[in-house]
N, C-alpha and C positions, 0 to 999 in steps of 0.2 A: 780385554777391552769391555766397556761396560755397555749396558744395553743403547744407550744415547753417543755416545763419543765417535764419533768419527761421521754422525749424521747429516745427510747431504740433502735430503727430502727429494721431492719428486712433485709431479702432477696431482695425484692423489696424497698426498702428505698433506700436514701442518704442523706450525710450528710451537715452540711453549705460550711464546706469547699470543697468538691467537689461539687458544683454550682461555688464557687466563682472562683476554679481553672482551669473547663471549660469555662465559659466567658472568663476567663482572658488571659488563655492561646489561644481562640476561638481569639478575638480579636486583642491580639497582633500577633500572627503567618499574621492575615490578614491586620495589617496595616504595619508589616513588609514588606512582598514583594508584596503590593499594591501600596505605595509611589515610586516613582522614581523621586529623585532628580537633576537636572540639573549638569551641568560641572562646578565644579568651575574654580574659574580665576588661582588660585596656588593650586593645589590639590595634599592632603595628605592624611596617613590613617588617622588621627585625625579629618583634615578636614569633612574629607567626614564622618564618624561616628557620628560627633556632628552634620552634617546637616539631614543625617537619622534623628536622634534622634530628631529633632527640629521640621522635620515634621511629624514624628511618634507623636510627642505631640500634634499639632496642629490638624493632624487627627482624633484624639480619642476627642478631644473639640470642634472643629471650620474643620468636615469633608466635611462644603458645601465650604469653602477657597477651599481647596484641590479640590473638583470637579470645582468652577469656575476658579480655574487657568489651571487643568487640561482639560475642554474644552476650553480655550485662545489657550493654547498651539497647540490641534489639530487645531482649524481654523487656527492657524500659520501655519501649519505642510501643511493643505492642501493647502493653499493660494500659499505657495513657490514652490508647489511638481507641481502645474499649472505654476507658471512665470518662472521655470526652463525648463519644461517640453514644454512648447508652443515656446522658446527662441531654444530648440535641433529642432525641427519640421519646425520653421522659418526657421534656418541656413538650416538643410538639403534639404527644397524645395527649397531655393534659391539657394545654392552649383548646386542639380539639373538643375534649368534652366538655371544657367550659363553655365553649362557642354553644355546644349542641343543648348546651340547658339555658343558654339564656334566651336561646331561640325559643325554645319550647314555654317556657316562663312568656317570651313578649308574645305568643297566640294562644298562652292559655293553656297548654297542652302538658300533659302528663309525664313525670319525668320516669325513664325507664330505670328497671332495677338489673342492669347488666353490670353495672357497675358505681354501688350506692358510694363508695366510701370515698372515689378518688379527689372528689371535689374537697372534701375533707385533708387531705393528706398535701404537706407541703410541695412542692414541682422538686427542690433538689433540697440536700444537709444545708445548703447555705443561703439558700434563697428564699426569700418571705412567702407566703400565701400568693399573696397578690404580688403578678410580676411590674416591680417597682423597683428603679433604682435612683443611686443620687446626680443630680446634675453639678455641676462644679459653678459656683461661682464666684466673685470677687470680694465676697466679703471678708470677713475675719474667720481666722484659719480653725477648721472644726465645725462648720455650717458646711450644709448642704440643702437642696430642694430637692424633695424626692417627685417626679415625675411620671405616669407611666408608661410604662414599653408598650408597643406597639407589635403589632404582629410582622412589618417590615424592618424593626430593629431587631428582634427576636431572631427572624431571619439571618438576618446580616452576622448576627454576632455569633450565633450558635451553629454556624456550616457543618456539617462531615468531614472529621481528619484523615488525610489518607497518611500513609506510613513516613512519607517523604515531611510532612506537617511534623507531624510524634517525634521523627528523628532531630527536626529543629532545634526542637522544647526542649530534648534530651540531652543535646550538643550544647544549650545555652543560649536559645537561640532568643530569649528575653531577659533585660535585667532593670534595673529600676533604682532609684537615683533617691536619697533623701539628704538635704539641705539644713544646716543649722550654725548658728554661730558661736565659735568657741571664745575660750576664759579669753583665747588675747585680740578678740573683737574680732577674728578674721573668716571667712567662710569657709566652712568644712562641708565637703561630698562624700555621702558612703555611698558607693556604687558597689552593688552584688547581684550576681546570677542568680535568678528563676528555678529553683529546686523545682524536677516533675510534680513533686507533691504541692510545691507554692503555685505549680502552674494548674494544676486542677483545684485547689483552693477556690485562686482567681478567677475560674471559668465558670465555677459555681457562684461563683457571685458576680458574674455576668462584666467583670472586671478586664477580662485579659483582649487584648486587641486582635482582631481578625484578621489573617496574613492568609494570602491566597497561593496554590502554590505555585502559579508564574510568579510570584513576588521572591520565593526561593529559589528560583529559578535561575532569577535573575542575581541574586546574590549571589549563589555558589558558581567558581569558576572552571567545571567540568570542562575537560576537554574532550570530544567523542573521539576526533580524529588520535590524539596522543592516546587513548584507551586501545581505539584498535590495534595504532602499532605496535604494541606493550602485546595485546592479542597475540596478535601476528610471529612476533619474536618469544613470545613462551609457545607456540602451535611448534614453530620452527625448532625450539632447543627441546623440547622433547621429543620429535622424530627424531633428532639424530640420536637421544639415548638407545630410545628405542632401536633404532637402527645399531648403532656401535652390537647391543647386546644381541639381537637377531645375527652381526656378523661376526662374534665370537673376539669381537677387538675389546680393547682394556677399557673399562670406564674408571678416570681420576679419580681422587676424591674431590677435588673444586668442582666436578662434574657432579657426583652424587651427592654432596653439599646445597649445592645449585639448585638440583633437581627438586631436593626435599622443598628445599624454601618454594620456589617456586607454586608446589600442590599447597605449602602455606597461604602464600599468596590469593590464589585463585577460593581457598576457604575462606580470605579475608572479602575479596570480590563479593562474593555469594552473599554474606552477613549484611553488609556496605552495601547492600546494591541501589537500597532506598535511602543514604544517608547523602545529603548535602556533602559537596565536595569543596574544599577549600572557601568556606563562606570567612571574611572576615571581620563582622560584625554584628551586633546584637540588637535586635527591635527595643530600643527603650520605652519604657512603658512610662506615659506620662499621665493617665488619670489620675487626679490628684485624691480619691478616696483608694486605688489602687496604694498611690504613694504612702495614703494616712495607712493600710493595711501593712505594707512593707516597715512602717515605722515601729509597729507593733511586733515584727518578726525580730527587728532588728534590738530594740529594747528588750524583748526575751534573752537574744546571744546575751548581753550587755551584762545583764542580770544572772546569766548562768554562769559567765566568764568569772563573777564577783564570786559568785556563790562557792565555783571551782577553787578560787583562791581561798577564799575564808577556808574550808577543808584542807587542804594542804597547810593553812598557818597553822588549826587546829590541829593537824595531825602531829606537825612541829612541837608546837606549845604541849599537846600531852605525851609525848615521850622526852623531853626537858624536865616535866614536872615532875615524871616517876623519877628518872634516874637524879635529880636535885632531891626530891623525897627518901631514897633510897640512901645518901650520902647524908642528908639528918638524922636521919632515924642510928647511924652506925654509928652517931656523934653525942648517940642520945639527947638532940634537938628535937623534939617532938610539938615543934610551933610551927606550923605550915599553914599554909592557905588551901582554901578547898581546889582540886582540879579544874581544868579550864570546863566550860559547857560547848558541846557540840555546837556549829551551825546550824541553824533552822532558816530554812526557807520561807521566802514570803510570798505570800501568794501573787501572782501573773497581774491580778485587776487591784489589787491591794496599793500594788507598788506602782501601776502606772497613777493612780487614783493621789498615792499620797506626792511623788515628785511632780503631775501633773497639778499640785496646791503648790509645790515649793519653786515651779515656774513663775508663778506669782508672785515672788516674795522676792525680787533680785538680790539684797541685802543679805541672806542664808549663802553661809560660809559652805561651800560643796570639799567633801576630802581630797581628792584627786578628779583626774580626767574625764574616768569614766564615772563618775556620780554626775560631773558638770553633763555629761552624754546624755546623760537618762535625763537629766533634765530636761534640756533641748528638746530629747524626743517625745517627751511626754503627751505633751497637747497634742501631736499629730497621733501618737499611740491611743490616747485615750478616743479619738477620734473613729480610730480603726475598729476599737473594743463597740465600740456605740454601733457601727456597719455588720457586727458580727452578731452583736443580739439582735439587734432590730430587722437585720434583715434574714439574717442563717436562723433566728431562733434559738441562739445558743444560752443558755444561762451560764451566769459566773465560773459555777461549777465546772459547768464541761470546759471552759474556756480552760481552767487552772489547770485542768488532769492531759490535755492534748500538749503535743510538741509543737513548739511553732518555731522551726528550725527548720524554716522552707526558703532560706536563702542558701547561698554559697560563695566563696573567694575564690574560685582557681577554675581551672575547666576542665578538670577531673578526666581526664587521657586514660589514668591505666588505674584499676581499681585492684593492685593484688592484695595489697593490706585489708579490705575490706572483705574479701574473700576468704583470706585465714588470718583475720586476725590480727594483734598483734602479742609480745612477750609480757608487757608490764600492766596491761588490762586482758581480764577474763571476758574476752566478747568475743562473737565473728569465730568462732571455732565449733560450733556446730555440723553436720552434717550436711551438705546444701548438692545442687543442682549444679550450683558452678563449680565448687571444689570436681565433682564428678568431670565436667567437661572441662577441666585443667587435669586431672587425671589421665583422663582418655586422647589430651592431645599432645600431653609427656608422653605417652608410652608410643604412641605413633610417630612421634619426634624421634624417640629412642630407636623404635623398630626399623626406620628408615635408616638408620646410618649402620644398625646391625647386621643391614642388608650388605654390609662389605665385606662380611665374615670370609667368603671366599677370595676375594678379590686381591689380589697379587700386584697392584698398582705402587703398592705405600713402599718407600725407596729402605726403613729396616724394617726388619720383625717388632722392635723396641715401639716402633711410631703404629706399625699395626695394631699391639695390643692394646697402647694404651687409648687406640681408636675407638677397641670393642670392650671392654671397658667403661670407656667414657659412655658407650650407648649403653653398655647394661646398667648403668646408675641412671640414667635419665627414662627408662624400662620399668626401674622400680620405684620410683616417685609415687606410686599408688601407695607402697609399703611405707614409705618416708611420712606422708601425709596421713594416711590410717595411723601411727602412732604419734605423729601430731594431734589427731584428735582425740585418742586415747588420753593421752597425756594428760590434755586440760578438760576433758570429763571426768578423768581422776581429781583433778585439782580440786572441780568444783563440785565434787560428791560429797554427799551429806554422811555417809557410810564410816561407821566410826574404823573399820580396821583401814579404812586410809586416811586417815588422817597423818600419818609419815610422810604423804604425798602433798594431803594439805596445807601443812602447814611448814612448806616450804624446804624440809630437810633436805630431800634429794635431791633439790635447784642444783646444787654444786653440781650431779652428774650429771642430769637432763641439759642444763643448758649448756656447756661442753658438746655433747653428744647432737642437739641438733647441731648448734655452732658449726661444727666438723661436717654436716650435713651435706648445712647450707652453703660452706665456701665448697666443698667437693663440687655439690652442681653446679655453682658458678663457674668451677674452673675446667668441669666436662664441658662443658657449653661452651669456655674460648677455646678451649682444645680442635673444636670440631673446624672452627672458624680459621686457628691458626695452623693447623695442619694443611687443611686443603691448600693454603697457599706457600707454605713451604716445603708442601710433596713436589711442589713443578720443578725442584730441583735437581730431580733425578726421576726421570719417568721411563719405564719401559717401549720398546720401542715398534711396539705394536698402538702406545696412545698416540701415535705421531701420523697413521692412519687414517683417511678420511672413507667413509663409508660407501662403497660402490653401489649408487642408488638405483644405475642400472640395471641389475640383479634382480629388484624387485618391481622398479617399474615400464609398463609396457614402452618400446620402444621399434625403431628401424635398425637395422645393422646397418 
């Protein structure tokens, strides 16, 4: 008879289904309000429910994503919570020593040499001398009145961000709206997310709107009371681990499953702890020279998307030309047209400058969609360009050589591509910080479930091994990843004995070879998940044992 079959339980017993329905219920209660999903771009209840749900999946499979985008997120969070915060500190010591020489100027009085040059030096990259911005008025679109700021605006606009602000910004927590009318007359809205970099842009140009954080507060739908019991019920399901293992009783695997995710969990907590919880919507920014700024990000995409294309036609068009030149020449045709010429870019001020004339012109036949785009945005771009010299100081120059690709589409939840990379572009494969803490939360992912090695729970030898196994692949993720980026350092080496690497020969093996890698760890990772729940079909009959708490705590006979 087998360890389970003829089980009758007792006082101290339980049964399969209460194991399966503390895990289960253990686990989800904690990846429920451990995930915190970003802001979407159009947020609904739908929305936002399918994206819980998406990363609620991903958590319980793939919960070291969830922590490496969740530490991406804080270095974002801190990185901004510094260039906003040093950019108030700037402004106010310099407001100060302005104050303190004009004083000194109206009694006549001697200006000190502590500090000769600051009155000289701009307040921020993007801010004029004088703190002057635009006021918005009703005239014709591209006018502004510049007015000056006050030391109670200055105030107001420039606060201190604490961490729970930064994580707003980060999350999406501003996005910005440009308006124009398309070829078949009818109104088009491009709404895009607040890139941290468009958010410090804007703050430098005294742009971005002032959110306090009761104002987050009140947006994000924290529950304190459903935190605790989440608390409460992980405090709970790890004494009885604990306990089981102090009493020498079997721990499942749905239990040591559990338990792993769980310390996931509470690592996701700790990261999160400053991150707005369930907010559903984003501060639209409605300054209307903020917007002519946004116009200007958005006709950059516009302009690089074309640009993106031209190269791919060109890359088409000159491998047609050789192998169509190669079939002349064998035909002894030797009458060919010269090769196509590369794309050339045009420059950022050039281009809004010249569609910014052909807004003018209604009658100019536009190629497609996106030529009609630029158009449209032209005048409000060009408008932007005029807010960035006049008031950042920028010349043409710097304008052309910066990226201004500080919007976004999507709410960016889990960043692993960005991390490593991807196969068909050479980028993002460097050595970094986060690869390291995606490293180090594989191998502790692995280590935990290797922690079964002894464990006599698993109903064959067959489901054992392929348990231990599965953690020793998810152990050496270090090793996987180090020759991922061996790989494409090889690739992109200048070094002439690899050039067999370079220039694509060995693709046949290498890509195979991660391939096989990458589905392996996929399929350790459902392994782990689909094991724990079909070991409960044969469990020893020591997991059927409820832990005698009186043993260890004090009590009356």
């Amino acid at each position: 008879m087998s360890d389970t079959q003829g089980w009758t339980g007792g006082p101290n017993t339980r049964g399969t289904f209460d194991i399966l329905w503390t895990c289960v219920s253990t686990l989800a209660l904690c990846v429920w309000t451990a995930v915190h999903p970003n802001i979407l771009l159009l947020p609904s209840t739908r929305r936002s429910l399918l994206a819980r749900i998406g990363m609620m999946v991903v958590a319980v499979v793939f919960p070291e994503i969830i922590i490496s985008s969740a530490w991406r997120q804080l270095r974002s969070a801190q990185w901004l919570r510094t260039e906003i915060n040093s950019l108030h500190i700037d402004k106010v010591q310099t407001r100060s020593f302005n104050n303190k020489i004009q004083r000194r100027q109206q009694y006549g009085m001697a200006i000190d040499n502590e500090e000769p040059q600051r009155a000289l030096l701009p307040t921020f990259e993007f801010e004029a001398n004088s703190p002057m911005r635009s006021k918005p008025t009703n005239g014709v679109q591209g006018e502004s009145t510049l007015v000056p700021m006050t030391d109670d605006v200055i105030n107001q606009e420039s606060l201190q961000w604490n961490s729970e602000q930064a994580f707003f910004a980060v999350m999406g927590g501003f996005a910005i709206e440009n308006e124009y009318v398309s070829e078949t007359k009818t109104k088009v809205t491009i709404r895009r997310l607040i890139t941290i970099h468009g958010v410090l842009q804007l703050a430098k140009l005294g742009l971005i709107p002032t959110i306090m954080p009761e104002e987050i507060s009140e947006k994000s739908k924290a529950d304190i009371i459903a935190k605790l019991f989440v608390l409460s019920q992980i405090t709970w399901f790890g004494l009885e681990v604990i306990g089981r293992l102090a009493s020498a009783l079997p721990v499942t695997p749905i239990e040591i499953h559990t338990a792993i995710h769980v310390a996931c969990t509470i690592i996701i907590y700790l990261i999160w702890m400053n991150k707005p919880y369930d907010v559903r919507g984003s501060i639209l920014v409605k300054d209307r020279d903020a917007k002519d700024v946004a116009a200007l990000c958005n006709f950059y995409k516009v302009t690089s998307d074309l640009y993106a294309k031209a190269c791919d036609d060109y890359e088409t068009a000159r491998v047609n030309y050789w192998k169509d030149r190669v079939v002349r020449a064998a035909n002894n045709l030797l009458d060919y047209d010269p090769p196509p010429s590369p794309p050339v870019r045009e420059q950022l001020t050039k281009a809004i400058k010249r569609y910014a004339i052909s807004s003018n012109e209604p009658a100019i036949a536009v190629k497609d969609t996106k030529e009609h785009t630029l158009i449209a945005l032209a005048p409000s771009a060009e408008h932007g360009l005029r807010i960035l010299q006049e008031w950042g100081g920028l010349s043409e120059n710097s304008i052309n050589i910066r990226n201004w690709d500080l919007l976004r589409d999507n709410s960016e939840n889990f960043a692993i591509k960005a991390v490593w990379g991807g196969w068909s572009i050479n980028a993002g494969h460097e050595v970094s910080l986060d690869k390291g803490v995606h490293f180090l939360f594989n191998f502790l992912y692995g280590g935990g479930h290797l922690s079964a090695w002894a464990s006599s729970s698993f109903p064959t030898a067959v489901e054992h091994w392929l348990w231990i196994n599965s953690a020793i692949m998810l152990t050496l993720v270090p090793l996987w990843g180090s020759l991922w980026i061996i790989w494409w350092k090889a690739v992109s080496s200048k070094r002439r004995w690899l050039y067999f690497i370079r220039n694509g020969d060995l693709d046949i093996l290498a890509a195979p070879f991660f391939f096989v890698v990458i589905l392996t760890y996929f399929l350790a990772r459902c392994y782990f998940l689909i094991e724990s729940l079909i070991s409960l079909r044969l469990l020893p009959t020591g997991a059927f044992l409820t832990v005698n708490w009186a043993r260890y705590l004090p009590h009356v006979a």
